[in-house]
Every structure is written in C-alpha cells, then in structure tokens.
C-alpha atoms as a printed R data frame, in Angstrom:
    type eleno elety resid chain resno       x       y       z
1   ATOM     1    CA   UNK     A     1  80.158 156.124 183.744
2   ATOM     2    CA   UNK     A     2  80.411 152.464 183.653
3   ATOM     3    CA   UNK     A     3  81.629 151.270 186.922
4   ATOM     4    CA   UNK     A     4  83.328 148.246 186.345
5   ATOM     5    CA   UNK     A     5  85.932 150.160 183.784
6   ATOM     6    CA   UNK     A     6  86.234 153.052 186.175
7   ATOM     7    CA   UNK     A     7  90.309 153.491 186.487
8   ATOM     8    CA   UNK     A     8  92.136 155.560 188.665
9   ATOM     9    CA   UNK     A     9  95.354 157.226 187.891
10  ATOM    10    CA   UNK     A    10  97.752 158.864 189.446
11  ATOM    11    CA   UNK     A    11 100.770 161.590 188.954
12  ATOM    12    CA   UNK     A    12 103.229 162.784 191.592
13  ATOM    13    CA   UNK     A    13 105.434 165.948 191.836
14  ATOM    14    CA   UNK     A    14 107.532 167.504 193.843
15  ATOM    15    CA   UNK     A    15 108.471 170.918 195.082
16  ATOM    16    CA   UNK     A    16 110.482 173.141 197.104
17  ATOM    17    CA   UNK     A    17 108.243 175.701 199.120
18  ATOM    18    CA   UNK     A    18 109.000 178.265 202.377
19  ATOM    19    CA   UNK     A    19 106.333 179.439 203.912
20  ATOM    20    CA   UNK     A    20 105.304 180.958 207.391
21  ATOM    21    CA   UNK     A    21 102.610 179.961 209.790
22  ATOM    22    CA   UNK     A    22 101.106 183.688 211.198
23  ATOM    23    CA   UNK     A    23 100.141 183.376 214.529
24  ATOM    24    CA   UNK     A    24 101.165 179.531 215.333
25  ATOM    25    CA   UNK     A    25 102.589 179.153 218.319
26  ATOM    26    CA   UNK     A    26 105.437 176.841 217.143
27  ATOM    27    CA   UNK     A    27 109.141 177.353 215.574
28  ATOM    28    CA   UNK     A    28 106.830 176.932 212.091
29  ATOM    29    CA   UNK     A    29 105.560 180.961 212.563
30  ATOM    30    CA   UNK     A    30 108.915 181.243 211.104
31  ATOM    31    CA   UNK     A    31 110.184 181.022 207.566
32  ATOM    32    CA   UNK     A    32 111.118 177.548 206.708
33  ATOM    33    CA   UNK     A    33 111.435 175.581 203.614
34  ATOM    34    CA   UNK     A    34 110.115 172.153 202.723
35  ATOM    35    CA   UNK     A    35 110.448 169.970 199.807
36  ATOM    36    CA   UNK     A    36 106.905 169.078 199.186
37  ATOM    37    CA   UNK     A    37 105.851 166.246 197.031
38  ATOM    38    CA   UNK     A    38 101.742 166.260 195.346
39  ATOM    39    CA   UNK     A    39 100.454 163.155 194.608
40  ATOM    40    CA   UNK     A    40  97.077 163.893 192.326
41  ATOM    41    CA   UNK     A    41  94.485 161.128 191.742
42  ATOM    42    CA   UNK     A    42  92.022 161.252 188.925
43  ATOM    43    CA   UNK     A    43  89.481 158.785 187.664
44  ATOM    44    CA   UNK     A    44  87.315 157.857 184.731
45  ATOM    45    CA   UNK     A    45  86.985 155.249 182.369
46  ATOM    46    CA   UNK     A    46  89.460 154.530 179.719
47  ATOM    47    CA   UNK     A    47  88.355 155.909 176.558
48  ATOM    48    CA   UNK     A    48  87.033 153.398 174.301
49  ATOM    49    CA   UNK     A    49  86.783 155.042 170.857
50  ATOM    50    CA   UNK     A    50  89.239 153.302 167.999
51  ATOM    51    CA   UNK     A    51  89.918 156.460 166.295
52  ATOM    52    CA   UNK     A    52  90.899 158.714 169.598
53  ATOM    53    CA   UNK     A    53  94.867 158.895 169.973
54  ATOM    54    CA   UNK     A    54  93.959 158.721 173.502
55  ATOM    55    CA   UNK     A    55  92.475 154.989 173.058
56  ATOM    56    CA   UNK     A    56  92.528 153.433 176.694
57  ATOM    57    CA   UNK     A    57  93.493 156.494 178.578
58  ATOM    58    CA   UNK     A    58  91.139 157.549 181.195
59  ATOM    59    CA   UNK     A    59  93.566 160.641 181.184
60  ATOM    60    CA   UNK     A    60  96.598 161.575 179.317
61  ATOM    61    CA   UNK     A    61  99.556 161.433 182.185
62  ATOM    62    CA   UNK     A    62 101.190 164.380 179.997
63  ATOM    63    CA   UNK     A    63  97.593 166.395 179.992
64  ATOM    64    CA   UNK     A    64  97.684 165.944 184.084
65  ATOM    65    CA   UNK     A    65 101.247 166.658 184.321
66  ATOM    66    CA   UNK     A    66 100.630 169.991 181.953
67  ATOM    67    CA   UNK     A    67  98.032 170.689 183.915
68  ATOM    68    CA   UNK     A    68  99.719 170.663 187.909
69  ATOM    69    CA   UNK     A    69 102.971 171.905 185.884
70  ATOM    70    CA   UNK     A    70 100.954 175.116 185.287
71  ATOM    71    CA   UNK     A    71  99.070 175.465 188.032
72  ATOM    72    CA   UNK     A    72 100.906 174.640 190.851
73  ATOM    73    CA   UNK     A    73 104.319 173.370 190.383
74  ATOM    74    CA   UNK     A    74 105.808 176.553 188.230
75  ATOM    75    CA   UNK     A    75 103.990 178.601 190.470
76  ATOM    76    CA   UNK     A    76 104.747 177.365 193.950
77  ATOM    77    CA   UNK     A    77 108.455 176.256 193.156
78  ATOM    78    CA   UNK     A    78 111.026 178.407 194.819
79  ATOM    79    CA   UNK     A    79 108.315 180.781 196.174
80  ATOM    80    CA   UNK     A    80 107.959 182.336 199.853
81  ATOM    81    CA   UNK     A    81 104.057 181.486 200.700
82  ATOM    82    CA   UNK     A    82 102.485 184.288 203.065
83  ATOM    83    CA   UNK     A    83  99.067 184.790 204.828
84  ATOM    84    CA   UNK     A    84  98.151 188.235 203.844
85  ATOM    85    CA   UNK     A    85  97.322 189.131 207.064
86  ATOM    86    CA   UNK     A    86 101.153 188.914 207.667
87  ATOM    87    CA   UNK     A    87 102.742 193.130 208.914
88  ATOM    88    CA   UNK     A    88 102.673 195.065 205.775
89  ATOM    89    CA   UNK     A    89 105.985 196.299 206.805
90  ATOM    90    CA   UNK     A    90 107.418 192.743 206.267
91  ATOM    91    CA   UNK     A    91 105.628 192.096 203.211
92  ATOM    92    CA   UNK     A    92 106.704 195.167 201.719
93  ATOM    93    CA   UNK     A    93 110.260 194.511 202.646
94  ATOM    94    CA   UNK     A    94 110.489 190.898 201.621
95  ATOM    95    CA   UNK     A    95 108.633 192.166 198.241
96  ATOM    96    CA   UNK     A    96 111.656 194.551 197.661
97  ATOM    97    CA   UNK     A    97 114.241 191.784 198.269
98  ATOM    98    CA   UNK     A    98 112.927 188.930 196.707
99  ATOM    99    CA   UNK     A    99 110.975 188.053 193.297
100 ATOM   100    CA   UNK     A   100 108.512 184.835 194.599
101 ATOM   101    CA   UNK     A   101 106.331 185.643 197.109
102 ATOM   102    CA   UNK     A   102 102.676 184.761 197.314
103 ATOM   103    CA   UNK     A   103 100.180 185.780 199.430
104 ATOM   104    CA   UNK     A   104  96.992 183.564 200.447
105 ATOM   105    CA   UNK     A   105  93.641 184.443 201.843
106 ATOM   106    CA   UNK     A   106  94.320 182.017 204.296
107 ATOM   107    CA   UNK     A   107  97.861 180.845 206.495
108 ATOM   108    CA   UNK     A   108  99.270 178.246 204.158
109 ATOM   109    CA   UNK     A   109  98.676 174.826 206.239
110 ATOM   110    CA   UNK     A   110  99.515 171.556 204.193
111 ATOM   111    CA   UNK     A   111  95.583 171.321 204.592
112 ATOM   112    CA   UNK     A   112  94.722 174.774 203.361
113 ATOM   113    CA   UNK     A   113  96.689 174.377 200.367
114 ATOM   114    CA   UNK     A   114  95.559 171.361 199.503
115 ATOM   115    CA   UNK     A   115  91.935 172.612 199.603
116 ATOM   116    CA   UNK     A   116  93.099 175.924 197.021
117 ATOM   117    CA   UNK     A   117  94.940 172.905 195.090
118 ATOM   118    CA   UNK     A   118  91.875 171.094 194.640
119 ATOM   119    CA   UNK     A   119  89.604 174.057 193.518
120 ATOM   120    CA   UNK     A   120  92.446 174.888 190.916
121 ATOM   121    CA   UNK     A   121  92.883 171.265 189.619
122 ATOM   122    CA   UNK     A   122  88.872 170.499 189.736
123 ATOM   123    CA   UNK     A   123  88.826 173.718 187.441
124 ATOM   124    CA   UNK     A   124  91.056 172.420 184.786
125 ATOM   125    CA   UNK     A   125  90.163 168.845 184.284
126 ATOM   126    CA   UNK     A   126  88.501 167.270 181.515
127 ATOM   127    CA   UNK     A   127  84.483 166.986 181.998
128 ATOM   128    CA   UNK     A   128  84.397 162.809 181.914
129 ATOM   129    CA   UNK     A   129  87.563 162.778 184.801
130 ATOM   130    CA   UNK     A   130  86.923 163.395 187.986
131 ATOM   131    CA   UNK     A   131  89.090 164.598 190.879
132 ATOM   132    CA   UNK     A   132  89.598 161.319 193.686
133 ATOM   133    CA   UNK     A   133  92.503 162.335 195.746
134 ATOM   134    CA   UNK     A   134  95.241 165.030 196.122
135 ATOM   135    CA   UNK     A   135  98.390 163.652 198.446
136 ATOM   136    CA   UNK     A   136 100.709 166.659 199.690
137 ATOM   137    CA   UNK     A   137 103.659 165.609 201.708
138 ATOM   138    CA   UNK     A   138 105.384 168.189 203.626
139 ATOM   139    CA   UNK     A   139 107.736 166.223 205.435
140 ATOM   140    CA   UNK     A   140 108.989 162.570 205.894
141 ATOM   141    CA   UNK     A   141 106.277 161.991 208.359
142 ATOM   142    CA   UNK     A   142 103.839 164.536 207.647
143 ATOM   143    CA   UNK     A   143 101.378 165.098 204.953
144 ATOM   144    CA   UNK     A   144  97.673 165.846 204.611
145 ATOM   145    CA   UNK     A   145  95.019 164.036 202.473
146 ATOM   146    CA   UNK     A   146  91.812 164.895 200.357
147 ATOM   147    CA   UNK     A   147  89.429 162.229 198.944
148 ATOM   148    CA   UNK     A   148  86.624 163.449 197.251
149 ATOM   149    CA   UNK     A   149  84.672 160.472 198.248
150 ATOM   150    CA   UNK     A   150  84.792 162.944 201.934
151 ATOM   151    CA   UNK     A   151  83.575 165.953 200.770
C-alpha cells in the first residue's frame, strides 16, 4: 500500500436496539431500548486504474453501506438482544410473543458488540481495504470505540 495515498472513509448508521444486561447490577439488567448509531471506518488507497468504474474510490460508500445493511443493520433493527445464559423460561416466553430476538454468546455490552461487529465486517470487506475504526453510540453521552491500530 502506498502510504501517502492511504484514505480513510467513513459510513454511519443508525439503529433502534433493546437489549438486557444479565447479571448487571444496574436498572440496564432490564429491557431497554436505545437508538444506536455505527460509525464504520475503512481505509485503503484510492484505486488508480482508468478503466475501473470505481476510479478513485478506496471503497464504494454503496459496497460499505450493502455490506453493514446486511450484516448488522437489517439484522439488529427492531430486535430484542439476549445473553443466552438468560432463564430459558423467559426466553421461551419472549420467543412465543415476539418475532426479533437474538441471542449472543456473550451479554450484549456496547463493547461486546462492537467486537462481534468487527469480526463480521473484517469478514466481508474487500482484500486491499482494511478495517480502522468501528464507532457505536448507545446514548447521547455514551459510546464505545475500536481502532484497529489497538488491537
């Protein structure tokens, strides 16, 4: 990669998520809602071939957005997020009321998520673009971070 035309671009999203916190010793053990926005930050340099419709792109912004669309957004949107470790009882239950519940291997934390977000993004990118940052705000004063440049 030639450094000096490495670009970084960015797409953000938002969101509307409930989830539960098992165990947390907080009101957030309880079902709440948030409207979450993503923020995802890719890199590469612009490509530089005359005859590529993507001339100058490190990334096409619709290829990203198809991308989070798919994996995340349509997925996530409107859905009850669970640890599986939640009673059985109450997953059961909520399963026979309601159509958009997911459950995680692990309690879905901003932080958590972002880390399954990142192995699910990382999976779908293009070989020459690389993965920088992923933004996920779950409030007006909270959101969690991950820069590759830290891990």
């Amino acid at each position: 990669m030639d450094k000096q035309n490495f670009i970084r671009i960015t797409k953000a999203f938002k969101f509307e998520m409930a989830h539960a916190l098992n165990g947390y010793d907080g009101l957030c053990r309880n079902i709440h809602g948030h409207t979450y926005e993503l923020k995802v930050t890719v890199a590469g340099n612009p490509v530089s071939d005359e005859n590529s419709p993507k001339l100058g792109m490190v990334m096409d912004f619709g290829d990203l957005k198809k991308i989070v669309k798919e994996e995340i957004v349509n997925k996530y949107d409107h859905s009850l997020v669970l640890y599986n470790r939640m009673p059985e009882s109450l997953i059961t239950e909520l399963k026979n009321n309601f159509e958009r519940i997911i459950l995680k291997d692990y309690n879905p934390t901003s932080e958590l998520m972002l880390l399954d977000f990142v192995k699910t993004i990382q999976a779908r990118l293009p070989e020459n673009v690389m993965l920088k940052r992923l933004f996920l705000r779950e409030t007006t004063t909270s959101y969690a971070e991950w820069y590759a440049e830290d891990n």
